[in-house]
N, C-alpha and C positions, 0 to 999 in steps of 0.2 A: 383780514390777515391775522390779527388776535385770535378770531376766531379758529383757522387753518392749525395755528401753533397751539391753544388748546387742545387741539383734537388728537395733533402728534402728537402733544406732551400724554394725552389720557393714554393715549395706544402704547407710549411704552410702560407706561406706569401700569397697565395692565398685564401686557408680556410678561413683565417683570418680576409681576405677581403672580401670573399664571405660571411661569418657572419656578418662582419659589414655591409654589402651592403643591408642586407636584408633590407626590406620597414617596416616601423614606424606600426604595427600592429593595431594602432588605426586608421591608413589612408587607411590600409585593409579592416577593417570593415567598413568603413562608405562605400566606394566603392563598396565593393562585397557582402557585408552584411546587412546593415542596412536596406535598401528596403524589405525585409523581418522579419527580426527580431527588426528591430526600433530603432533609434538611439540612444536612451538609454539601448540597452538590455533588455527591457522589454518584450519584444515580439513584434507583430503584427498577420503579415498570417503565418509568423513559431515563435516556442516557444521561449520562453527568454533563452538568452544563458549568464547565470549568475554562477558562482560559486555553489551556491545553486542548479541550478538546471541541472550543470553536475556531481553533488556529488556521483551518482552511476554508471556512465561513466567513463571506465577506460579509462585509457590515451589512450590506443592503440586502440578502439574504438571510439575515439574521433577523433582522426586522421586517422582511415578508413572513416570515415564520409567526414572528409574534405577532401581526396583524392579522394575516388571514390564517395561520393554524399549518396542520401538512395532512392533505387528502389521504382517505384510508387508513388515518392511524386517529390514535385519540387524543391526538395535541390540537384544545379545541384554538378558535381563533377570540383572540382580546381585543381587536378594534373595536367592537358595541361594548365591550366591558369597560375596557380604561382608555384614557384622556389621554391625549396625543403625548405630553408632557412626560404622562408616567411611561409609556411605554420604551420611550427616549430613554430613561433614566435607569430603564429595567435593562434594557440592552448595553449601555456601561457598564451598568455592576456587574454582568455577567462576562463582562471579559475583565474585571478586574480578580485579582488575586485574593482569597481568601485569606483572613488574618494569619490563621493556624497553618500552615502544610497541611496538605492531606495526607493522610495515612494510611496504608492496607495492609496489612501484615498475615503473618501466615494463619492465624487464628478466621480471619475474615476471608479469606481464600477458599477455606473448607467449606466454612459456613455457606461461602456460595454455590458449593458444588451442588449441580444437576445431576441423574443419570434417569434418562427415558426409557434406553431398553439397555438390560445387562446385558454384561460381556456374552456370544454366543445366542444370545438372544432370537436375531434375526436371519433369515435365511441367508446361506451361502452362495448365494445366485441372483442375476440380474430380475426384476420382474415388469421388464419389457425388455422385445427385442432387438434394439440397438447395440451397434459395437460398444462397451464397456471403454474398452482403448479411445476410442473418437469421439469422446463426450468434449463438451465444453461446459465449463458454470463461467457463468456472466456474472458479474457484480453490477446490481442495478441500484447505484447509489442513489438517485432521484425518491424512492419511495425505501429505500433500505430492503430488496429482494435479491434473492437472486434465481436467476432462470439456468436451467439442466438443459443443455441443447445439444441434438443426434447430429455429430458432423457428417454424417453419410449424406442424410437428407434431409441436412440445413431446416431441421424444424424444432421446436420448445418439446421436451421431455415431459418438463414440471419445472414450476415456478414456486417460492415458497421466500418467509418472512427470515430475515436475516437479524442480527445485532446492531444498532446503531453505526454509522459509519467504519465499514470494514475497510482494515490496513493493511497494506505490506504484500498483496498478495497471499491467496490463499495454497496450501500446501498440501500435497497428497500421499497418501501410506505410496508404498512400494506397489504394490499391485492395483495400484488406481480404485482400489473400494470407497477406501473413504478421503472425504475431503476436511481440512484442518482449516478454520476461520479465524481470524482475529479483527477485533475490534477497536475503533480507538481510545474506547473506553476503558479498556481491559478486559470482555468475556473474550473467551475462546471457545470456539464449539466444534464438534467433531459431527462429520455428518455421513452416513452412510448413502452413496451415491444409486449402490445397488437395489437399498428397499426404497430411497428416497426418505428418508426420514432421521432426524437427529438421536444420535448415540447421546452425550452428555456434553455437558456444558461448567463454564466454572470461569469466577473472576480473578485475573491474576494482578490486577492493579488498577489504577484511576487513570494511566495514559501507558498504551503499549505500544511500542513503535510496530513490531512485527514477531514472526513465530519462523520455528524452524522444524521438523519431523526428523529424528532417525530414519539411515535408513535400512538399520535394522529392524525396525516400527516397535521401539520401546520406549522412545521420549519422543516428551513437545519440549523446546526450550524455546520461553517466551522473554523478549527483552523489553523494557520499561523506560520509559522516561519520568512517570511518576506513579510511585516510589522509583528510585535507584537499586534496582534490582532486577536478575533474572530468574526465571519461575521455572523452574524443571516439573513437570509432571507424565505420570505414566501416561503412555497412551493408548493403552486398551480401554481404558475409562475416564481420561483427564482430573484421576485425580492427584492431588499435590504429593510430590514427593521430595523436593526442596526445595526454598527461598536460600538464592546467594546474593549476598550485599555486595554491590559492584563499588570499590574502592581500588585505588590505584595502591601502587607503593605505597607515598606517601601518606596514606590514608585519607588521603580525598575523595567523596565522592562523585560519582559519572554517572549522567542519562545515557542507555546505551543508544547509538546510531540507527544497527541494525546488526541482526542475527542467525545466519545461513549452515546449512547441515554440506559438509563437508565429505560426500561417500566415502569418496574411494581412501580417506584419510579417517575414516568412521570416527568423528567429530566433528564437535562445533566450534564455526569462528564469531565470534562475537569481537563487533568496535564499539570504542569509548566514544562518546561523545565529547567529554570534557576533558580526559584525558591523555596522551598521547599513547596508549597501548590499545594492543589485540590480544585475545584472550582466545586461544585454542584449548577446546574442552572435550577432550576423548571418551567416548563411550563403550571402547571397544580396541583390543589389542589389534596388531599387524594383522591378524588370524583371523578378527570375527569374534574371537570371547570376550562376552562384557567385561566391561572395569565396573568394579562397585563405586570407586572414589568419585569419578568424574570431578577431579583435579585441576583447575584452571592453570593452563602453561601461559606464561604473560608475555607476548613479545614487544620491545619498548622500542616505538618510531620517531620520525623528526617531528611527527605534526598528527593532529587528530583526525579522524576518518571520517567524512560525510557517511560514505557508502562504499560499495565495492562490491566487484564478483570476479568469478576464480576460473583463470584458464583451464582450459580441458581433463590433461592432467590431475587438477587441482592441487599442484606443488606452488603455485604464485596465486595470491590476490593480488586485485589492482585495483588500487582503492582512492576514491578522491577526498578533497577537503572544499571545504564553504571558502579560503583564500585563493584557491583557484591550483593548477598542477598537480599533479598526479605521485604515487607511490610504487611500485613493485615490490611487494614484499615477499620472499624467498620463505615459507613455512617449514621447510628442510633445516637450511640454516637458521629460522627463526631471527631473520633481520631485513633491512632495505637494502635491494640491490640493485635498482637501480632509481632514477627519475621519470616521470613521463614530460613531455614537450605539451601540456595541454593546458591554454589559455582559459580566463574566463571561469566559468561555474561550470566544472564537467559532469555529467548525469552518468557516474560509470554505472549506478542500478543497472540502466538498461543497454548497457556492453553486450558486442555479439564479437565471436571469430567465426573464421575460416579459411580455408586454403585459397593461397591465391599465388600464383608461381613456384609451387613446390614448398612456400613457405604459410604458416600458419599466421594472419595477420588479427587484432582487434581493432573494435570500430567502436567511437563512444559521440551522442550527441554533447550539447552546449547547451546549457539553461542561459546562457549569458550572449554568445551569438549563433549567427546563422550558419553552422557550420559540422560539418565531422569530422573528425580528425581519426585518421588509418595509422594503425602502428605495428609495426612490424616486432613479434611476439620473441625471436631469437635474440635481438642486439639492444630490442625496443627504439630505434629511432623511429620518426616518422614520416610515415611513406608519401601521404598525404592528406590533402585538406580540401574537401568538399564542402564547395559553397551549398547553401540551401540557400529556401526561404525565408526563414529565420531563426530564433531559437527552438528548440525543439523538447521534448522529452522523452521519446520513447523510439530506437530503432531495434526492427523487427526481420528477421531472414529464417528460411529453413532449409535444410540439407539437399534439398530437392527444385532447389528455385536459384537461377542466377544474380536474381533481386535482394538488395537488401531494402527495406520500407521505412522513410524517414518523415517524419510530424514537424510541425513549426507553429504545435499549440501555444506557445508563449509569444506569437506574434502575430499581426492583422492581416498573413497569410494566416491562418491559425485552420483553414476550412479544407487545406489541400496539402495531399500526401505525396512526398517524390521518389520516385524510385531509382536504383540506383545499383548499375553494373557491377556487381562485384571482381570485377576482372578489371575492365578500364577503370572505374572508379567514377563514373562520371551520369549522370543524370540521364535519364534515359526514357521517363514518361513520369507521370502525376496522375491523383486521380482526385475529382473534387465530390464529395457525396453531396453537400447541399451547400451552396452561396451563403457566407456569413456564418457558418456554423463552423463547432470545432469537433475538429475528426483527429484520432487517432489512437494510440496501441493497433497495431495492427497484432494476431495469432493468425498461424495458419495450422486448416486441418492435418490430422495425422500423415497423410501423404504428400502434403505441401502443396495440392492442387491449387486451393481455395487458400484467398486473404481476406479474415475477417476485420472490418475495419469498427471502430464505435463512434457512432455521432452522439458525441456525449452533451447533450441536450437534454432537457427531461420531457419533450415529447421527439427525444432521439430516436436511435434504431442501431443494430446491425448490420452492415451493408457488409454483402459478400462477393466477392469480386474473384474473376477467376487470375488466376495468378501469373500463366504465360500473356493473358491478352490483354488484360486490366480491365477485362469488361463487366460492368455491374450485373449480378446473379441474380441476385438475390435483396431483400431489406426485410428486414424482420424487426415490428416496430417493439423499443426496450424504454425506460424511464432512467435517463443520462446513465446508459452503460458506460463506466469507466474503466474497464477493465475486462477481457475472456483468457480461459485459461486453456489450452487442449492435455486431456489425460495423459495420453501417450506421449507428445513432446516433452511436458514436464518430468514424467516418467524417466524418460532415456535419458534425460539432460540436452536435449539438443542444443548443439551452439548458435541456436538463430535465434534464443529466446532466454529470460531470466530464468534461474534453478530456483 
């Protein structure tokens, strides 16, 4: 027995040791990390490895990374290098906060700018023959790619290397040429769809939530979480044209939420994070002639904005918050007019409308439950309340389909997609791509034929499903597609899909 209780007393006293032995994690990274990533964590030739920007990295991803590496890129693997202990301790420090704030300022903005090919540079014309209109880019976040896919004939264009984990949706000029990227790190890239090759590139901060295009195609306005600031640059070449310090009245500062181009209002609306205002930024008279100023109009609400997007019109957002219920905010009058009735964490991002008794209705999932909530766009009461499977993120419709396509990735249905009458309002098939896995964002091609759906897995796929019968088309294997965009729907604004 003596014996037994030496042996546990040695094994902790060894732990013990072996914990304390571990190596000062900040002597880790400057050694085995910094050369890539930058001695301040800001990045370099790989991403910034900040707090902020492993916020959707869960732990245990985090740590397959630093075990075994990520295939195809040069982040080698540290399991034969360092000792279980240190790598434990490496993966703290790297979701802890730097002593300093980091900083990016407009000096370091420049500094980062790219340009590949100048402005005019590259041909005016596709160079292959696909509809230009029926493109999709996939965001293949699994390997950080992304694939150019022919919606005619559901096949890969070109595949090509992307920015560290791309946010927000990517955005398109007017005439669907080029695509506009952002990252959560801060670059932003502009890409020419037509020759398939990157126009310029340029870092607007250390954590970007998302970007916005004119759509007069004269600006990118990019909004930040860190710094506190939005990045206006040209967009015939992304380079810097102003840094605005987002401060309330008061003079406080705000991370912005998120940052959407406004057409037919030729402006942008950007929400506070922190503070209870929206910020309409006009680029452009009633008429179409630019404003030089691009003037921030402040409108002050009861409560700060998650997210939101903008009826048809675009005279109303309708915007939610992280407390749960909704806003209607009147951009005419520039105040709230009315409430929404919406329980729970509502996901308005991915809000759709449409007609449904002569009257215009919006539909928005629940991060928080199984359900959707229909609201009727005239009075805004609500019309009703579609059970799902469970929480969801992402509902999807096109002009051409009597379906709208609803996800329940936030729950242990998380594998199956339901569909759902836009008329009755009521459930009406599902479709399950693979057992145990998680499916959703649905786009559909330009004609609304086909529903692309994403098995976002990193030895996921595309599954294409025809849209009247729900029958599987097509699977086109991708590395955890989270995300397809179609040219033309984003183009027009349809209301089946985010602008």
């Amino acid at each position: 027995m003596k014996t037994v209780l030496r042996w546990l007393v040695g094994l902790a006293f060894a732990c013990a040791t072996q914990a304390a032995m571990a190596a000062d994690p900040a002597a880790l990274y400057s050694q085995h990390c910094a050369a890539c990533h930058g001695a301040d964590r800001l990045g370099a030739m790989g991403p910034a490895l900040l707090p902020e920007s492993l916020e959707r990295l869960r732990a245990s991803e985090l740590d397959q990374v630093l075990h075994a590496g990520r295939a195809a890129t040069q982040m080698p693997a540290f399991a034969g290098t360092l000792a279980e202990p240190d790598l434990q301790a490496l993966a703290r420090w790297l979701r802890t906060a730097p002593a300093a704030t980091p900083q990016w300022n407009a000096q370091a903005i420049r500094a980062s700018h790219i340009v590949h090919h100048a402005p005019g540079s590259l041909p005016a014309r596709p160079l292959f023959g696909a509809d230009p209109q029926n493109l999709f880019v996939v965001v293949e976040a699994g390997s950080h790619h992304m694939t150019v896919l022919d919606g005619d004939r559901l096949a890969p264009v070109h595949r090509f290397a992307t920015r560290f984990a791309l946010h927000g949706g990517p955005k398109f000029s007017r005439d669907g040429r080029y695509v506009y990227l952002a990252s959560r790190d801060g670059w932003v890239s502009k890409y020419d769809l037509w020759n398939l090759a990157y126009v310029a590139e340029i870092r607007v901060g250390v954590n970007t939530r998302n970007i916005a295009v004119s759509d007069d195609g004269r600006w990118v306005l990019a909004g930040n979480t860190l710094p506190r600031t939005l990045v206006l640059l040209n967009a015939e070449d992304l380079s810097l044209a102003r840094v605005i310090d987002v401060k309330g009245r008061n003079g406080e500062a705000s991370r912005v939420s998120a940052v959407y181009d406004a057409a037919p209002r030729h402006s942008f609306i950007a929400a506070l994070k922190d503070i209870a205002e929206v910020w309409e930024i006009p680029y452009a008279d009633a008429a179409g002639a630019p404003l030089p100023a691009l003037a921030p109009r402040v409108v002050v609400l009861d409560d700060v904005l998650d997210d939101f997007f903008f009826d048809q019109p675009y005279r109303h957002i309708l915007g939610a918050s992280r407390k749960g219920g909704g806003q209607v905010i009147d951009l005419q009058q520039g105040r709230k007019v009315a409430a929404l009735s919406l329980g729970g964490m509502p996901h308005l991002g991915s809000g759709i409308t449409w007609q449904r008794d002569g009257r215009e209705v919006m539909a928005s999932p629940d991060l928080g439950q199984g359900r959707i909530t229909v609201i009727d766009m005239q009075d805004w009461h609500t019309v009703a309340t579609v059970p799902t499977n469970g929480p969801g993120f992402f509902l999807r419709s096109h002009e051409n389909t009597p379906y709208a396509w609803a996800d329940a990735m936030m729950s242990p249905r998380r594998d199956t997609l339901q569909v759902i009458d836009k008329q009755s309002l009521r459930v009406v098939g599902s479709v399950t791509p693979s057992a145990g896995r998680t499916a959703a964002h649905v786009e559909f091609t330009r004609d609304g034929r086909y529903a692309l759906v994403s098995l976002m897995e990193r030895d996921g796929a595309i599954v294409v499903y025809d849209a009247a019968t729900l029958q599987e088309v097509r699977r086109l294997p991708m590395d955890k597609p989270i995300g397809k965009y179609n040219v033309f729907n984003k183009t027009t604004r349809s209301a089946g899909t985010s602008h």
